[in-house]
N, C-alpha and C positions, 0 to 999 in steps of 0.2 A: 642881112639887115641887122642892124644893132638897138635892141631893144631899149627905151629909154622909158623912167617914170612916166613922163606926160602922156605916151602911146597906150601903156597898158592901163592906167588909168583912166582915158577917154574907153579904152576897147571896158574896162570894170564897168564904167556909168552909162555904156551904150545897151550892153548885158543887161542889166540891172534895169534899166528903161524898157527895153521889150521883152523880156522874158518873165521877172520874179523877183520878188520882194525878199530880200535876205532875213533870216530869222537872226540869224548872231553873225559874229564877226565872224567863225568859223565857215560859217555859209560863205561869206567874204573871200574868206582864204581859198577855199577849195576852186572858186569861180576864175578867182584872177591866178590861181595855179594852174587851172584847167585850161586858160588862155592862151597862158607859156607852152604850155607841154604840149597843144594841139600847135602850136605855128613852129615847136621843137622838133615835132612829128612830120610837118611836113616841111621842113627844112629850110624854113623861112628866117629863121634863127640861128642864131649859135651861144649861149650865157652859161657857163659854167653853174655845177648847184650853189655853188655858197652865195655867190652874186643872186641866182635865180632865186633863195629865199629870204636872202635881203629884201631884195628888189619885190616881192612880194607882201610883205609885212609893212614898207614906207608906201606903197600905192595903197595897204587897205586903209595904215593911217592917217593918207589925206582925203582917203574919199568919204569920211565922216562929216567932212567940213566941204565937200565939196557937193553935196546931193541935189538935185533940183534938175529941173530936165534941160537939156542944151543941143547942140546944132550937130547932128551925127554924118559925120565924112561916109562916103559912098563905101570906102574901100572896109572901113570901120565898121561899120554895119554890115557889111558882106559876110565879115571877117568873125562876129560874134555870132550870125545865123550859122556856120558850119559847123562854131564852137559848140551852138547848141544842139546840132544835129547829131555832133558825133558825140555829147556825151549822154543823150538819150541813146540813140545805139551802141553803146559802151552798156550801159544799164540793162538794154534788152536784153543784149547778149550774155549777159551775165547769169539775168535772172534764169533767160530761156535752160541754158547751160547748167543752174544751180536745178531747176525745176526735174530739170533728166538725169542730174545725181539722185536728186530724193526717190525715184523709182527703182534704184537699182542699191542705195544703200539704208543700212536702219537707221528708219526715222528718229528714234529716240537719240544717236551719236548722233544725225546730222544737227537737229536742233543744240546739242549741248555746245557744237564745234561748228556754227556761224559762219561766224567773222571770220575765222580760219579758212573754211571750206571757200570761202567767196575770195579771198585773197589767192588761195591754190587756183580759183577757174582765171583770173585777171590775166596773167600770162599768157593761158589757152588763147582768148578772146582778144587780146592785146600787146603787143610786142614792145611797145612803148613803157617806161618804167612810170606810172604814176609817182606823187608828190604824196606827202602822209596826208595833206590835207584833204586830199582826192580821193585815195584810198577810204580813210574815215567817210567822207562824204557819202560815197556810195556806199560804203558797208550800211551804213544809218538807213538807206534808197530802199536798198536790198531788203534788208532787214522787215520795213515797214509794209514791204509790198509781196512778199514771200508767205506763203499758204500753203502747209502741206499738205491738206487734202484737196487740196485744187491742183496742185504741183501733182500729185499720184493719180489723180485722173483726168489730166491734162494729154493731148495729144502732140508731143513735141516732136521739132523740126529735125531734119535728118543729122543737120551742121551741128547741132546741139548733142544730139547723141552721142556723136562720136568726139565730143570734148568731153564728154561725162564719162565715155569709157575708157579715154585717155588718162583720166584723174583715177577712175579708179585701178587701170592699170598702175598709175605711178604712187599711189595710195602704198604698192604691198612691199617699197621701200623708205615706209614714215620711219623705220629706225633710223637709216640714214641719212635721213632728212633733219632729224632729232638731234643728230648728232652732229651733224654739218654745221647746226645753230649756236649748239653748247661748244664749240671747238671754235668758234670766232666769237662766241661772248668770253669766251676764256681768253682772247688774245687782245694783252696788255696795248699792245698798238691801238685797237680796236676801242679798248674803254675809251681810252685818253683822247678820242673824237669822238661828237655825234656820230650818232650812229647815221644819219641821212647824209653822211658821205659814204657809206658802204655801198660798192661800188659791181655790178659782178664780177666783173676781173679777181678781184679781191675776192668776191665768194667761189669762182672759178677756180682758183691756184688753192684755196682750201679742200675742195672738192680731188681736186688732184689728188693733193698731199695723202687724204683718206683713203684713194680709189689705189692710190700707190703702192699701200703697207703690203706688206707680205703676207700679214695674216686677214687681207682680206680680200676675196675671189667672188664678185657680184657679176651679173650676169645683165648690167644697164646700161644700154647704149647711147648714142651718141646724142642723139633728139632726147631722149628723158635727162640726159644730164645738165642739157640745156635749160631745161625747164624747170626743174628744178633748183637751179641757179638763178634762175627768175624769180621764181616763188620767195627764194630765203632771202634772196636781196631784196625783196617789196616785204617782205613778213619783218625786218631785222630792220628797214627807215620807216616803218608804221609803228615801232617800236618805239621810235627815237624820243620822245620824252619819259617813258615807263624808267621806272626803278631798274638795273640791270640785275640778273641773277649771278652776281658775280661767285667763279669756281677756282679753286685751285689747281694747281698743273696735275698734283695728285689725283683732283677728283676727275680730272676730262681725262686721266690716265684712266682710271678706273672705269670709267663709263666706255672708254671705248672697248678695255677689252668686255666690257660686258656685252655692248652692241655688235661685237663680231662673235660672240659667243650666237646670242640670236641667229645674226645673219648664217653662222655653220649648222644651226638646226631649221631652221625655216629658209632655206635661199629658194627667192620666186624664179617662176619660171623666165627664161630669157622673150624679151617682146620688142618689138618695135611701133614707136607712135605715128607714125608716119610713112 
């Protein structure tokens, strides 16, 4: 099906009638990206990103002028209650998942490292690439609804555990995750677009390139590297309006031999996620 203004703008104001009152346009954005990406998900679609956030941005701008309640199609209203379903179990999942990190790592990093942490579980719980809008949305969800001493004496669910100890198994290669980031904010191709065309493939063949060097001998297999190419391609288009930390070829020169200096005193033990 080829998605057109008129549709996701009926599916925005059908949303937006039964479920919740938007606080900002931002609220806006994340709804009617959330709409794309679940009919993306289930293959109901096909719209390339740069169209999809166009196309996003011209339906919030008419739906300011268009509010007031109207005549919601069968299919329309079906079609925004799944939306709603799965982006609270999107939420659950998250939280549930964040709740059973905080039992197994220090509370004082988890709290300083958030937003972070919640973007690393999205992958676990989601295979679908969210939109920054959606991302930000829920980190905000997360965030407000996140208790650590409820989280630490909380009794979580088995499926949750075992993403939390997923994460922290893939946590004890954050050097190379660190560096995976700074090695495509280094690359000139890379500045000269948004960054929310960063794409994994692109974060894939960078990940190669790294795993390639001679002087470096990690011991992460196929599933973590996976994931990890999830994580930095949702971490790196959540990014996409921020200031970039731009480096020179020197400085990702220097930082990696630094980061394989690490990796040859600390190399984790070899694991599998799955």
């Amino acid at each position: 099906m080829i998605v057109t203004e008129r549709s996701l703008l009926d599916s925005l104001q059908a949303y937006v009638n039964r479920f919740e009152t938007p606080n900002s346009r931002e609220d806006l954005l994340a709804i009617a990206s959330s709409i794309l990406t679940f009919q993306q998900k289930q293959g109901s679609i096909a719209i390339v990103p740069n169209q999809a956030e166009a196309l996003i941005q011209q339906v919030v701008d008419k739906f300011k002028a268009e509010t007031g309640a109207s005549v919601i199609e069968a299919t329309t209203d079906s079609l925004v209650q799944e939306v709603k379903q799965w982006r609270q179990s999107l939420e659950n999942q998250v939280l549930n998942t964040l709740n059973a990190y905080a039992q197994k790592a220090q509370p004082e990093k988890l709290l300083n490292l958030l937003p972070d942490t919640i973007l690393s579980i999205l992958p676990l719980v989601e295979s679908t690439q969210l939109r920054k809008s959606e991302a930000k949305y829920l980190i905000q969800q997360i965030k407000s609804k996140f208790n650590l001493t409820n989280a630490l004496a909380q009794v979580i669910d088995p499926k949750s555990l075992a993403n939390a100890e997923k994460l922290v198994q893939l946590l004890k290669f954050e050097n190379l995750e660190q560096l995976l980031q700074d090695s495509l904010l280094g690359n000139q191709d890379l500045i000269n677009h948004t960054l929310e065309n960063v794409t994994e493939s692109l974060v894939e063949n960078e990940l190669t390139k790294i795993l390639g060097s001679d002087a470096v001998n990690l011991d992460i297999d196929l599933d973590a590297q996976q994931l990890m190419i999830k994580q930095v391609t949702l971490k790196l288009n959540v990014m996409q309006s921020s200031a970039l930390p731009l480096k020179s070829n020197e400085e990702i020169s220097a930082q990696m031999d630094d980061e394989i200096e690490r990796f040859k005193s600390s190399r984790p033990i070899p694991f599998r996620l799955f």
